[in-house]
C-alpha positions as CSV (number, residue, x, y, z in Angstrom):
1,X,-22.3,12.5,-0.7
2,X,-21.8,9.0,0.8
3,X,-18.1,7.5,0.0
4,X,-19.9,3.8,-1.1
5,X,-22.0,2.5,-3.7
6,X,-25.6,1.8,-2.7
7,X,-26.2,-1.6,-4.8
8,X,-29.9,-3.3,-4.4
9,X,-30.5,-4.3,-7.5
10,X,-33.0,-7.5,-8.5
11,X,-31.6,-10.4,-6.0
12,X,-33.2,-12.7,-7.9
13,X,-31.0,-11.9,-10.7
14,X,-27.7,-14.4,-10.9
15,X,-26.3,-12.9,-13.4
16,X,-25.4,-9.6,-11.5
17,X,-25.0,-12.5,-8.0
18,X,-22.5,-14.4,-10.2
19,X,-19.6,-16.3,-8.1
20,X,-17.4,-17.3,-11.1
21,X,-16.8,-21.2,-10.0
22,X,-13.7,-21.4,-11.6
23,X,-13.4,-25.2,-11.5
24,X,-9.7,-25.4,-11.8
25,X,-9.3,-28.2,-9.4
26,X,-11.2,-31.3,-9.1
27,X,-9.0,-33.4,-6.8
28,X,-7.1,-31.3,-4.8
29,X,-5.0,-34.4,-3.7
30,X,-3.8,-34.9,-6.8
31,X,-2.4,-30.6,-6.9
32,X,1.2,-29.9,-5.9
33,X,3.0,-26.5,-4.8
34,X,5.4,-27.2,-8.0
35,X,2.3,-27.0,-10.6
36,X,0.9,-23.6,-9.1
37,X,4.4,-22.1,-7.5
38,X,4.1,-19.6,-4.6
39,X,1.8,-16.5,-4.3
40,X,3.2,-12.9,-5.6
41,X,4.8,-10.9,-2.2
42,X,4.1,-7.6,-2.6
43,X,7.8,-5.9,-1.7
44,X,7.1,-2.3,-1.7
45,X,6.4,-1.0,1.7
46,X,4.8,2.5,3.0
47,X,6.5,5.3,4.0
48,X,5.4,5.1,7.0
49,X,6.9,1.6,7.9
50,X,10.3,2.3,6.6
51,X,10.4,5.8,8.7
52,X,9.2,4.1,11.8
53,X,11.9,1.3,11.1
54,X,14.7,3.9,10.7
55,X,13.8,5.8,13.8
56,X,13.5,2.6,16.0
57,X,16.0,1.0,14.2
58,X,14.5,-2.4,14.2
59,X,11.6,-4.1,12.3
60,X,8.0,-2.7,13.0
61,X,6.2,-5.4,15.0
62,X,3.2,-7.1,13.4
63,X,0.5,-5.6,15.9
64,X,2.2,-2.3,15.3
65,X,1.9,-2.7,11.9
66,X,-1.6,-3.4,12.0
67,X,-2.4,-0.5,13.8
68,X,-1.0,1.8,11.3
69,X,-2.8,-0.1,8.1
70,X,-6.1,0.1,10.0
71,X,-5.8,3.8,10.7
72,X,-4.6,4.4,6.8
73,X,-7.4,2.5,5.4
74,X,-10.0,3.9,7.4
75,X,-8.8,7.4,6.5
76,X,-9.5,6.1,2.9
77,X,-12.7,5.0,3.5
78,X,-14.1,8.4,5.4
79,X,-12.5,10.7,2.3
80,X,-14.8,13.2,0.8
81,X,-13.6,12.0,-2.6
82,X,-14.8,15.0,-5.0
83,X,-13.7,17.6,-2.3
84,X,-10.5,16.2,-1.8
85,X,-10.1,15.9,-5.7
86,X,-10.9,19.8,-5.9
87,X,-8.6,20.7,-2.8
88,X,-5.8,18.8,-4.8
89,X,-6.7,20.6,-7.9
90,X,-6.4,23.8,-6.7
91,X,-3.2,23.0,-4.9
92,X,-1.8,22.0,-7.9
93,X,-2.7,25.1,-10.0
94,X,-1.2,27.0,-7.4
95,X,2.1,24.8,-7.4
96,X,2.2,25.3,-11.4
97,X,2.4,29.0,-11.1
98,X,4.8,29.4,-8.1
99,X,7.1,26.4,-10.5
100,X,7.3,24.7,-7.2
101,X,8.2,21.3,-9.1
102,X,8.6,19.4,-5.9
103,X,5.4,20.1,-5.1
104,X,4.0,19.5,-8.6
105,X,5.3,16.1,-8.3
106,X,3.4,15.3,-4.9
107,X,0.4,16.7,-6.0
108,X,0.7,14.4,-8.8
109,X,1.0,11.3,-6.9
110,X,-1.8,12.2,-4.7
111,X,-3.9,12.5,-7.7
112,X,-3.3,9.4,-9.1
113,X,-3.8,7.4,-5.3
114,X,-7.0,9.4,-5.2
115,X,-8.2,8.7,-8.4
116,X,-7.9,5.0,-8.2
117,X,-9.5,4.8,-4.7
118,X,-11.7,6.6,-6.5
119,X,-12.3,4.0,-8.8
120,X,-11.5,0.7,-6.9
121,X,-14.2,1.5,-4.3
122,X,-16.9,4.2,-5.6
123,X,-16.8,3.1,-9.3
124,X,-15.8,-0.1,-9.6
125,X,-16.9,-1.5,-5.5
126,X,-14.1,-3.8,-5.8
127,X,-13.8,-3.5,-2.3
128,X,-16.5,-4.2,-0.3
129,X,-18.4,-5.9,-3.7
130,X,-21.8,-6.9,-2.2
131,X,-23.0,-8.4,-5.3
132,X,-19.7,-10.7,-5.8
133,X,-19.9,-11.2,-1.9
134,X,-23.6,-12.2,-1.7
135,X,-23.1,-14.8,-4.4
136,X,-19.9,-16.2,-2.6
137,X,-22.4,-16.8,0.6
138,X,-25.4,-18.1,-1.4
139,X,-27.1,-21.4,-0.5
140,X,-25.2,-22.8,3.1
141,X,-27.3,-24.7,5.0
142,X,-27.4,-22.6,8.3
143,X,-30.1,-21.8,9.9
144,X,-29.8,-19.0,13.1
145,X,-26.2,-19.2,12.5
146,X,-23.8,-18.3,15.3
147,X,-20.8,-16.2,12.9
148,X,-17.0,-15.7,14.0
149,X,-15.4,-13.2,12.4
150,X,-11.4,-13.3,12.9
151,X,-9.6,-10.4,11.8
152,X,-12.8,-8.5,11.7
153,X,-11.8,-4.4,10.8
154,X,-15.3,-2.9,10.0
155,X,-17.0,-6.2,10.0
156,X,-18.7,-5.6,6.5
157,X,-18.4,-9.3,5.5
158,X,-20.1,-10.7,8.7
159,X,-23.0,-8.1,8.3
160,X,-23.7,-9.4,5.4
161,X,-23.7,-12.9,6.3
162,X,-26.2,-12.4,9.2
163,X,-28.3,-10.2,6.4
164,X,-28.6,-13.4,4.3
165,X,-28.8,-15.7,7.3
166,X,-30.5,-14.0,9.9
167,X,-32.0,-14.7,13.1
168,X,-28.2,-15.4,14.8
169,X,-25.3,-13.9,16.2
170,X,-22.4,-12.2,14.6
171,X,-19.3,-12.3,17.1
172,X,-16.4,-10.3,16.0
173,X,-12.7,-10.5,17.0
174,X,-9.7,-8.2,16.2
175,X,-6.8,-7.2,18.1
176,X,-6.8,-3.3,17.5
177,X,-9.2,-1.3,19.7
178,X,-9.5,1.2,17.0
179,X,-10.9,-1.2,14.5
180,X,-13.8,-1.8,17.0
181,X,-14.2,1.8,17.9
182,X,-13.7,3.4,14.7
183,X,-14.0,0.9,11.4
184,X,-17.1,-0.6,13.3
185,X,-18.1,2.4,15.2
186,X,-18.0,4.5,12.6
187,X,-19.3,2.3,10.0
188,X,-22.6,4.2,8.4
189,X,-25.6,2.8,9.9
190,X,-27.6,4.0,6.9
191,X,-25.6,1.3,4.4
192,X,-28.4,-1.3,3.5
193,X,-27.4,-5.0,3.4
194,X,-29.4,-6.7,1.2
195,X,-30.9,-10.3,2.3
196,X,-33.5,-12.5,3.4
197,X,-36.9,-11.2,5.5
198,X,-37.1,-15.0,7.6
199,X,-41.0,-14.7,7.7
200,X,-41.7,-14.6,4.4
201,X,-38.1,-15.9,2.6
202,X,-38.0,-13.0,0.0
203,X,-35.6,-10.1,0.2
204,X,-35.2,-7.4,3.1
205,X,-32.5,-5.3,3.2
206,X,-31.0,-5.2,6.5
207,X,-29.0,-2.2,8.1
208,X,-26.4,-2.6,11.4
209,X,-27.9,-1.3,14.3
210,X,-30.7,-3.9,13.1
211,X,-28.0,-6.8,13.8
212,X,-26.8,-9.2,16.5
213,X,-23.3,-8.0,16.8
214,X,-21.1,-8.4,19.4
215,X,-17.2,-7.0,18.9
216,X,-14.2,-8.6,21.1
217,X,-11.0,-6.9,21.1
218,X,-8.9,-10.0,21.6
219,X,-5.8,-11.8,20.1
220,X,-7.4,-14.4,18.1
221,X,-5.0,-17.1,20.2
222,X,-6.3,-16.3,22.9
223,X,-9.7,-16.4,22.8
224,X,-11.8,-19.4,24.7
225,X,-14.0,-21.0,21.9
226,X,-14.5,-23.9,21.7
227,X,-16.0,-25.5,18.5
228,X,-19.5,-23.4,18.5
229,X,-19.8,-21.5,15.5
230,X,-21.6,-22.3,12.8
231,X,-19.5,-20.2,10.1
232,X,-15.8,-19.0,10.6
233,X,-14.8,-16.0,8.0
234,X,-11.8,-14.4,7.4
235,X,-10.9,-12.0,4.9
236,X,-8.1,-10.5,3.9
237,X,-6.3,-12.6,6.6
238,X,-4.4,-15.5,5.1
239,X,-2.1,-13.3,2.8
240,X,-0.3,-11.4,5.4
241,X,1.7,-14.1,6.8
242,X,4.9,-15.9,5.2
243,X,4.2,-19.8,4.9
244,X,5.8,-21.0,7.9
245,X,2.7,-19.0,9.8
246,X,-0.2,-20.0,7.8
247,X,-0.8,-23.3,9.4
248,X,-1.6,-21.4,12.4
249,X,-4.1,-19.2,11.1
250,X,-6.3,-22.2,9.1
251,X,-5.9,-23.7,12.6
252,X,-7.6,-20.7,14.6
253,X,-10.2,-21.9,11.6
254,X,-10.5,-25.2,12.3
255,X,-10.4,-25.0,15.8
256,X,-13.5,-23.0,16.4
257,X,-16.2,-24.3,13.6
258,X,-18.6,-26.8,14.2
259,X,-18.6,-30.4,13.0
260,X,-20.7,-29.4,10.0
261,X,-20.1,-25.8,9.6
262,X,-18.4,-23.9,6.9
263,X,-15.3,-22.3,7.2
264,X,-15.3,-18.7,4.6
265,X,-12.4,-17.1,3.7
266,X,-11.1,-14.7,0.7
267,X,-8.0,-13.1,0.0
268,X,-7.3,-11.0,-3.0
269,X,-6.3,-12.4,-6.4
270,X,-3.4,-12.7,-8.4
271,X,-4.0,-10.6,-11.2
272,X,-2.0,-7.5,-13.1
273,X,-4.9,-4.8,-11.9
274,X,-4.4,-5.8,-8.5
275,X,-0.5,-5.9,-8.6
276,X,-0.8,-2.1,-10.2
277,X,-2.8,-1.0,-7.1
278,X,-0.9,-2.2,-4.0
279,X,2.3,-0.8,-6.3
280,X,0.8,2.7,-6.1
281,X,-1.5,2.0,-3.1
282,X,1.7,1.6,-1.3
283,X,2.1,4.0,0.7
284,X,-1.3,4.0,2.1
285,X,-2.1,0.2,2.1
286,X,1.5,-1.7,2.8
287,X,2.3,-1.5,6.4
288,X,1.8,-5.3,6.6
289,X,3.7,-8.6,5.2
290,X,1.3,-9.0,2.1
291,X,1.1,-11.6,-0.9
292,X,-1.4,-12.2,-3.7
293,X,-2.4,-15.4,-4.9
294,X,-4.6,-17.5,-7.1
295,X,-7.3,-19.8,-6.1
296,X,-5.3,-23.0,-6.4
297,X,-2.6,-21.4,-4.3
298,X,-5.3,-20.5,-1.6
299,X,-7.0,-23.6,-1.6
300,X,-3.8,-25.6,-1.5
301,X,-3.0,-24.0,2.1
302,X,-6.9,-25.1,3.3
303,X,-6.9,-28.6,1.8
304,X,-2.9,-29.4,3.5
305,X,-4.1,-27.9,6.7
306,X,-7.1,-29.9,6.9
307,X,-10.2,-28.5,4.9
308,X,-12.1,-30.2,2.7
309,X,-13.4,-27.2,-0.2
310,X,-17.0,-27.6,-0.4
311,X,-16.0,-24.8,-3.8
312,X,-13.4,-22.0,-4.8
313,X,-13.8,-19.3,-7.6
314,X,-13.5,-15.7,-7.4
315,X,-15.0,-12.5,-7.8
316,X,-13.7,-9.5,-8.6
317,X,-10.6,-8.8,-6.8
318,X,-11.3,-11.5,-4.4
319,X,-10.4,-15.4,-4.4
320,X,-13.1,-17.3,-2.5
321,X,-13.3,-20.6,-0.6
322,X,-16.2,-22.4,1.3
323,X,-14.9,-25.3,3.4
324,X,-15.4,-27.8,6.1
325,X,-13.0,-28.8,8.5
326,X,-11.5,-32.3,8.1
């Protein structure tokens, strides 16, 4: 049984492609940090940050960090959720009749994490959300589009770019071999991207060993672009740095977009759902400096480190920007 949604339902359809615009700003000259205050930091850290911390006795280093996030999330990702579930079930009977309560207690937790991966990613797709994604990436005016990807993991987000915009490049860039050999590498070829057939404009879906994909491992700073591409993405990338970093990042941006390119980028939202989940997630998703924020927030860092927002909104655990450099 695969451990995604498959999702190729009518593209024509907008309501199930909707980006909710959320319009909250129309002059973002005119919005200060003291209206919106400062994203949410996510405080509790995993287990296996604070162990590696005591051990070392210093604080885990931010490529070190990394490493260990990427390895935990892909684990997530390549579960056999309903064989898992029964192996935990059966542990736990067997726990409950031996009254190891320790155990019980475990078992419990692990049940719980399980059960909303579960739903965050099979049932709900909250994720990877291909529909909310699609509609985010709707109607840029590219046309062969040459895509940087910074802080790339498995790449899905680029792959589905070059579905909807095809005839391109995708170039990807991340730090951490393993993200290259494993997210990417192992990502299933069989996962259909749905998109555009260039020849006759309608849909196509796509799938990855269709693509032009090229994968650098590379510290962003020093790579040797120049401004070439026609869309920059991140995702997931702004969040994990305290303010007095984040100029830098919507620099590495900036830096290697074209004139009139679009720069993409999403980080995930605000909201009580999303605070529940890194709170129980913890251990498996908080090796990293982390915040959540709201769309002003996030577009208040783009528009002072000069971006103009083409538009913001969100989708479903996901705030989303498309902007030019100034």
């Amino acid at each position: 049984m695969p451990s995604y949604r498959v999702d190729l339902r009518n593209p024509r359809n907008e309501q199930l492609d909707r980006f909710v615009n959320a319009n909250v700003v129309r002059d973002w000259s005119e919005l200060s940090w003291k209206q919106v205050g400062r994203p949410f930091e996510v405080k509790k850290l995993a287990k296996e940050r604070k162990d590696w911390e005591a051990e070392h006795e210093q604080d885990m280093p931010v490529k070190t960090s990394w490493e260990y996030f990427n390895r935990s999330f892909h684990n997530l990702f390549m579960q056999d959720v309903p064989a898992e579930q029964q192996r935990l079930k059966t542990s736990l009977k067997d726990s409950f009749k031996g009254f190891h309560l320790r155990d019980v207690k475990h078992g419990l937790g692990e049940m719980v994490r399980l059960s909303l991966w579960n739903y965050v990613h099979r049932i709900e797709d909250g994720i990877w959300d291909p529909r909310g994604k699609r509609a985010l990436f709707e109607g840029l005016d590219v046309k062969n589009p040459r895509i940087l990807f910074l802080g790339a993991a498995e790449g899905y987000e680029a792959m589905q770019l070059h579905a909807m915009y095809p005839g391109g490049e995708v170039v990807m860039v991340d730090y951490d071999a393993f993200c290259k050999t494993d997210r990417f590498g192992h990502f299933p070829n069989s996962y259909p991207f749905l998109g555009t057939n260039p020849q006759t404009g309608g849909p196509k879906v796509w799938y990855k060993d269709q693509m032009n994909i090229s994968y650098l491992v590379k510290d962003i700073r020093d790579l040797d672009f120049h401004k070439e591409f026609d869309i920059v993405l991140s995702v997931g990338l702004l969040e994990h740095v305290p303010d007095e970093h984040k100029p830098a990042i919507l620099d590495w941006h900036r830096k290697f977009v074209k004139d009139n390119g679009y720069v993409i980028m999403t980080t995930p939202r605000n909201q009580m759902k999303s605070r529940i989940y890194y709170h129980v997630m913890a251990d498996m998703m908080n090796h990293t400096y982390r915040e959540l924020m709201d769309i002003r927030q996030m577009g208040l860092y783009a528009y002072e480190n000069g971006m103009d927002i083409v538009r913001h909104g969100y989708i479903k655990v996901h705030n989303g920007i498309i902007a030019r450099a100034r």
